[in-house]
DRENTORKOL-3810 file (N, C-alpha, C; in nm, 4 decimals):
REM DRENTORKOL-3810
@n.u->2.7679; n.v->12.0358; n.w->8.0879; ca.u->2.6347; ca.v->12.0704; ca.w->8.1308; c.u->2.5516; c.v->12.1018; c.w->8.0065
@n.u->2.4666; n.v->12.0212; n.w->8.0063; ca.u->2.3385; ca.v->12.1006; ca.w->7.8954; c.u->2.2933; c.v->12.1963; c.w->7.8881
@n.u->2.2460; n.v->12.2545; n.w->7.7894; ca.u->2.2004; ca.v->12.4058; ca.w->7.7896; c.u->2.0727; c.v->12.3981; c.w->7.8678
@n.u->2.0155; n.v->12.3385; n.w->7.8508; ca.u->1.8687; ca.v->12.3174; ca.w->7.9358; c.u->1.9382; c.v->12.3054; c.w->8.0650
@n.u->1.9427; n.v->12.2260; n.w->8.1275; ca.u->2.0272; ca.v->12.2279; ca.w->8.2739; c.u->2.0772; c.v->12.3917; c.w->8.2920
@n.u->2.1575; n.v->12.4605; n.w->8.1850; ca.u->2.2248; ca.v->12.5886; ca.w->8.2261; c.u->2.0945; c.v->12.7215; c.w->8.2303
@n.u->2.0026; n.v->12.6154; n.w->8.1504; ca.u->1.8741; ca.v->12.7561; ca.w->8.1962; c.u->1.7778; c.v->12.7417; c.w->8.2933
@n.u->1.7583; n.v->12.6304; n.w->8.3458; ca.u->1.6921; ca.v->12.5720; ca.w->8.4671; c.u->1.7857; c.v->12.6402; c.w->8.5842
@n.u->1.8921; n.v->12.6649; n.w->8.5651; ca.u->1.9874; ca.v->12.6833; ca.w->8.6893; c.u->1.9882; c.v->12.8568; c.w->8.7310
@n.u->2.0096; n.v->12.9437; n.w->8.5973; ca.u->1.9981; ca.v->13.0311; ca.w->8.5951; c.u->1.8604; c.v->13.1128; c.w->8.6421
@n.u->1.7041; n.v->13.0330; n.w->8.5686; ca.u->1.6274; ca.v->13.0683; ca.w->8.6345; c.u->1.5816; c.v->13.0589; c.w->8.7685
@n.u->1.6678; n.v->12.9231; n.w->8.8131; ca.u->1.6347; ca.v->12.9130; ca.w->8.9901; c.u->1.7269; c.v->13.0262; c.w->9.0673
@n.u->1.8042; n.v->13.0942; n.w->9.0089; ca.u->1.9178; ca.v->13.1961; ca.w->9.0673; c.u->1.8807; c.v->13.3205; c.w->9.0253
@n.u->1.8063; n.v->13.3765; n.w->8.9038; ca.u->1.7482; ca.v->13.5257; ca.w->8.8738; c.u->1.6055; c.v->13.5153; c.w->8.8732
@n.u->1.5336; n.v->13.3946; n.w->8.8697; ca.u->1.4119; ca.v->13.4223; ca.w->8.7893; c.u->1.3968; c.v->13.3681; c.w->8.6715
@n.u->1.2644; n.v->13.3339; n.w->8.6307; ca.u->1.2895; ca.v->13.3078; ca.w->8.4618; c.u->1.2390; c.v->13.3973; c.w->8.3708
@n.u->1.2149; n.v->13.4978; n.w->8.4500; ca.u->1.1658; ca.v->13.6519; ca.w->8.3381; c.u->1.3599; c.v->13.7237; c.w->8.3489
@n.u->1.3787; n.v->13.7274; n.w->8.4573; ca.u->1.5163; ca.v->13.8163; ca.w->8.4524; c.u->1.6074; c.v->13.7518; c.w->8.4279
@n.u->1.5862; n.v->13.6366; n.w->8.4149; ca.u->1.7203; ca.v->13.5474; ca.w->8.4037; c.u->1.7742; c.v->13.5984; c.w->8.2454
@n.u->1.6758; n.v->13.5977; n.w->8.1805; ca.u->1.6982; ca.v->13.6355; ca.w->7.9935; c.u->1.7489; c.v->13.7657; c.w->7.9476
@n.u->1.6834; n.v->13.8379; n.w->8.0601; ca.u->1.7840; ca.v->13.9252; ca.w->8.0062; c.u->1.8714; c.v->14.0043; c.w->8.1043
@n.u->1.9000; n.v->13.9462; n.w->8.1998; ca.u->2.0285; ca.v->13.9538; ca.w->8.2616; c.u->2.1451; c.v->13.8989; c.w->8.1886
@n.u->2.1070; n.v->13.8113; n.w->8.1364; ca.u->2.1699; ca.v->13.6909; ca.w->8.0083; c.u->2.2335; c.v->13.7777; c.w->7.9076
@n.u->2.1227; n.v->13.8883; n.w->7.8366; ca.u->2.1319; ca.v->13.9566; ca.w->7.7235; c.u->2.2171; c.v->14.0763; c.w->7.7673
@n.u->2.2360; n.v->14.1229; n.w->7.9224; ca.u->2.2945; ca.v->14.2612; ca.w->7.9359; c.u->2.3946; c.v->14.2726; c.w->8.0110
@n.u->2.4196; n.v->14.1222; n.w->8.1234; ca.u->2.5486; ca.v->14.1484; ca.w->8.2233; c.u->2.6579; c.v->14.0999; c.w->8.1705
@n.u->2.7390; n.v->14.1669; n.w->8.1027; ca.u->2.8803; ca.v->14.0718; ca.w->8.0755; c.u->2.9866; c.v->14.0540; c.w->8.1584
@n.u->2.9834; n.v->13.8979; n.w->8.1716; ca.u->3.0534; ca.v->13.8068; ca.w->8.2897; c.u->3.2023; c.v->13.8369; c.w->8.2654
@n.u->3.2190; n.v->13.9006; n.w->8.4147; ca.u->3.3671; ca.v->13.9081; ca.w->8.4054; c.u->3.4355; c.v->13.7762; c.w->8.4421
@n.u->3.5605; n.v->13.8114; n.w->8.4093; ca.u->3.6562; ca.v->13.6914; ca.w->8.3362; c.u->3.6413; c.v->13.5855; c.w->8.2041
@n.u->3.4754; n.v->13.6080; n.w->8.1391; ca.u->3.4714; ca.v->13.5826; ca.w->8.0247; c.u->3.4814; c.v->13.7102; c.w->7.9382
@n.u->3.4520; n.v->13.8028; n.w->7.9648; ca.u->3.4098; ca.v->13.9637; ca.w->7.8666; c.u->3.3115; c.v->13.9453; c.w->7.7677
@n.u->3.2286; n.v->13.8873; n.w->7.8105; ca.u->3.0664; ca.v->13.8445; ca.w->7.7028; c.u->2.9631; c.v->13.8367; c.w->7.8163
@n.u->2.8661; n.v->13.8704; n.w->7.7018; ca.u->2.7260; ca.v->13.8484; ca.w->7.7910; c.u->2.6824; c.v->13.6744; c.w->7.7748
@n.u->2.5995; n.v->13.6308; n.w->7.8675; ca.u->2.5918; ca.v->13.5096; ca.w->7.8746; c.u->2.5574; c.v->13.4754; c.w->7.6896
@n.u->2.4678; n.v->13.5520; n.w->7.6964; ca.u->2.4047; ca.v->13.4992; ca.w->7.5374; c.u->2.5061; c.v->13.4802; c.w->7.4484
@n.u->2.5956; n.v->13.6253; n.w->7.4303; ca.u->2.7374; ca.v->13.6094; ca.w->7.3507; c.u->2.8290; c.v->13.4500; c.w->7.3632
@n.u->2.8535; n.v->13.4649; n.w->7.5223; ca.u->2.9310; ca.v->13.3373; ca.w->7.5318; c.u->2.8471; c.v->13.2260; c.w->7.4704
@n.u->2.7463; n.v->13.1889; n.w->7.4931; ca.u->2.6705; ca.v->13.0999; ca.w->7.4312; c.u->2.6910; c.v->13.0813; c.w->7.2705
@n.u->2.7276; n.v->13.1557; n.w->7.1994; ca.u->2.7174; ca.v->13.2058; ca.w->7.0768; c.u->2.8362; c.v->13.1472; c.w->7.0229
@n.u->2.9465; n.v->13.2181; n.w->7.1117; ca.u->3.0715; ca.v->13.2259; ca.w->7.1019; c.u->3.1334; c.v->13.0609; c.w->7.1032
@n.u->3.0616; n.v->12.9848; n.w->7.1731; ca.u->3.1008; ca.v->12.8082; ca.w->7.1722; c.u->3.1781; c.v->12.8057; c.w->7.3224
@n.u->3.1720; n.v->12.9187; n.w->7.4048; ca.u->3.1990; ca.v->12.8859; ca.w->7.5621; c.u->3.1512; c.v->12.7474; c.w->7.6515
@n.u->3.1709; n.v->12.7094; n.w->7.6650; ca.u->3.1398; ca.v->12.5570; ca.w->7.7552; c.u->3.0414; c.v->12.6070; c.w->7.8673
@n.u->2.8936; n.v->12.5694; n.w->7.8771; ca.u->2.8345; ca.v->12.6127; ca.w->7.9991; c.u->2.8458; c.v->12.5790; c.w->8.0875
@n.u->2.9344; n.v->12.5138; n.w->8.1206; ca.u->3.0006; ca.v->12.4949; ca.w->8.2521; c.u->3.0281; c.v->12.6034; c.w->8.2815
@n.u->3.1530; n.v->12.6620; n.w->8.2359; ca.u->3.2353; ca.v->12.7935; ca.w->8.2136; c.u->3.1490; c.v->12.8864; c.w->8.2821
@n.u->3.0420; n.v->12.9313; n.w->8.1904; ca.u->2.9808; ca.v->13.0445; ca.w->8.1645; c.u->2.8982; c.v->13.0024; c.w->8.3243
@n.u->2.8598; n.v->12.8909; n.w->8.3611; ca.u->2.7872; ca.v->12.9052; ca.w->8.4857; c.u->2.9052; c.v->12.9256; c.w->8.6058
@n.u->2.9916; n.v->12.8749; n.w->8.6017; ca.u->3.0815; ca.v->12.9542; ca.w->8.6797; c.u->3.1197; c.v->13.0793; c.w->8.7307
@n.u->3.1404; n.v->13.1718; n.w->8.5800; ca.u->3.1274; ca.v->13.3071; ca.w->8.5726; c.u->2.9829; c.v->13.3420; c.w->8.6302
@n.u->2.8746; n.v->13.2964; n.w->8.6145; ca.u->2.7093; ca.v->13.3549; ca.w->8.6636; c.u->2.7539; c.v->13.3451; c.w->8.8035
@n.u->2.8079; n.v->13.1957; n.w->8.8713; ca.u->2.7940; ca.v->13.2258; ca.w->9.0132; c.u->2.8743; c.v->13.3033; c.w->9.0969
@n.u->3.0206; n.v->13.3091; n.w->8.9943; ca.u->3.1216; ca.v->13.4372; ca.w->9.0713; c.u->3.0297; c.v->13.5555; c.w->9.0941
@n.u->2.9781; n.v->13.6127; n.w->8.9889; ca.u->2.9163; ca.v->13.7312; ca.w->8.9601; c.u->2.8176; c.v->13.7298; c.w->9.0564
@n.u->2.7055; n.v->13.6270; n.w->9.0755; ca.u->2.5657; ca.v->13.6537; ca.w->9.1785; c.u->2.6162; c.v->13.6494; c.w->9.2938
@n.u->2.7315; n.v->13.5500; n.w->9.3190; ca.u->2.7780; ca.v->13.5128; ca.w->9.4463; c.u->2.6760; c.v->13.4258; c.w->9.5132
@n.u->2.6181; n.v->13.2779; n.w->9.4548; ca.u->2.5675; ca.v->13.1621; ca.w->9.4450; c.u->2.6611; c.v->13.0781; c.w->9.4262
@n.u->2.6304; n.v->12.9284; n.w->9.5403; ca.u->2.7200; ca.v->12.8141; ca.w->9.5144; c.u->2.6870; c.v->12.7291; c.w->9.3698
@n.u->2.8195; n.v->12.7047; n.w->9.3203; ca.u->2.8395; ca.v->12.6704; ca.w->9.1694; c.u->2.7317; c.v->12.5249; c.w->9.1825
@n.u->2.7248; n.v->12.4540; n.w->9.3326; ca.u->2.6270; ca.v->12.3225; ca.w->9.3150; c.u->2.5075; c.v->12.3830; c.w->9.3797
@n.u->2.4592; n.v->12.4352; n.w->9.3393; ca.u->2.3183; ca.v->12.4989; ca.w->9.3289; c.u->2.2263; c.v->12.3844; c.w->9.3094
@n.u->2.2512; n.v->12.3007; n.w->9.2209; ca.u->2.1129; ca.v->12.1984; ca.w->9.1909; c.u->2.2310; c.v->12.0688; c.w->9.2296
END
């Protein structure tokens, strides 16, 4: 998944004001990073959108 795709997705699921920094402050369990970290970290956004939808409790085919 592209990073663009992973922020289009995120903002249709928080918002695109909260999406950023929900990003910057919730760290996704079963990764132990905040989205941004994982991002950082070289996590696959696949991954990391996985972890977002465990966490919101949103279907992973959202778009």
């Amino acid at each position: 998944m592209r990073l663009a795709d992973f922020w289009e997705r995120m903002d249709l699921v928080l918002g695109p004001a909260y999406s950023r920094s929900w990003a910057n402050d919730f760290v996704l369990p079963g990764i132990g990073l905040t989205v941004r970290q994982a991002i950082a970290a070289g996590v696959e956004t696949r991954e990391i959108w996985r972890a977002v939808c465990a966490a919101t409790e949103v279907p992973c085919t959202l778009i």
